[in-house]
N, C-alpha and C positions, 0 to 999 in steps of 0.2 A: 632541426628541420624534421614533420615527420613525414613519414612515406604514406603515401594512400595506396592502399590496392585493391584490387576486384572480386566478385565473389566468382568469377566463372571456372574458378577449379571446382568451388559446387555442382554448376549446373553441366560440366563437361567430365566430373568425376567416374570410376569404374563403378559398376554398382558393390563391387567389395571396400568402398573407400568411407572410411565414416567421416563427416563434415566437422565432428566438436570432437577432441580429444578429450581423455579424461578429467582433467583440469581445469575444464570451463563447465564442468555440470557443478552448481552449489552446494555447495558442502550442508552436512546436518544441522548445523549451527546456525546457515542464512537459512534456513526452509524452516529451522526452529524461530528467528526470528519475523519471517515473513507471518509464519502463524500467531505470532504473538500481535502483530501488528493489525491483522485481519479486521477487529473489531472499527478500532480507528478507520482506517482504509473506507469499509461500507458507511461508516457515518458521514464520514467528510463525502462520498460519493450521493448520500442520500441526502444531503444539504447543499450539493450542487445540482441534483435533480430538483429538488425545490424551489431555487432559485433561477432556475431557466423558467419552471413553470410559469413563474412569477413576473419573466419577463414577456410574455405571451401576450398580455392583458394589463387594464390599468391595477392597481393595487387595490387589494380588497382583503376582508380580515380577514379569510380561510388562509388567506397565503403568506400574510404575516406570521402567523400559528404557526401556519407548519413549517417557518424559517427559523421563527424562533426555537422550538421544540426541534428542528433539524442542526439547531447549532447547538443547544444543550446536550443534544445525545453527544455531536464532536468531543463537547470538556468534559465528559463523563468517561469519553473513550479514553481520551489523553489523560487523565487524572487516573486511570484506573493503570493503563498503559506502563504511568511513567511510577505509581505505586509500586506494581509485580517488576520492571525492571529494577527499579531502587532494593526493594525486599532481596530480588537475586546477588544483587551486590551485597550485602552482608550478610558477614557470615559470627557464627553465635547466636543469631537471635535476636531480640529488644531487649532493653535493659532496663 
């Protein structure tokens, strides 16, 4: 079972009380990978702007375009993405 509890030691805390201990700010490692991920992120973000556009109105070629070319940029990011992660995992080099 688990326990739920409230956030009102926040909102009724000392103003000396800090709300996040150490341990829950992200380490180098996730902030290094939240960076890495960035690219992906704005494409998949700019292929879902696209595709609301798209639902606004009936379908027309401009908006095809920019769905298509919005989901090319996605596998360019993911292909590029999963490249430099794959690269970081070996070590030596190519052979």
């Amino acid at each position: 079972m688990e326990h739920i509890v409230t956030v009102q030691g926040i909102v009724t805390a000392p103003d000396d009380w800090t709300p996040f201990a150490d341990f829950m700010e992200p380490t180098d490692a996730e902030l290094d990978a939240i960076e890495q991920e960035t690219p992906l992120i704005l494409a998949e973000v700019a292929l879902l702007d696209a595709q609301i556009k798209a639902m606004d109105h009936p379908a027309n070629d401009i908006d095809t375009r920019r769905i298509r070319r919005a989901r090319k940029r996605v596998l360019a990011a993911r292909r590029d993405l999963t490249n430099r992660t794959a690269g970081a995992g070996t070590a030596g080099g190519a052979a």
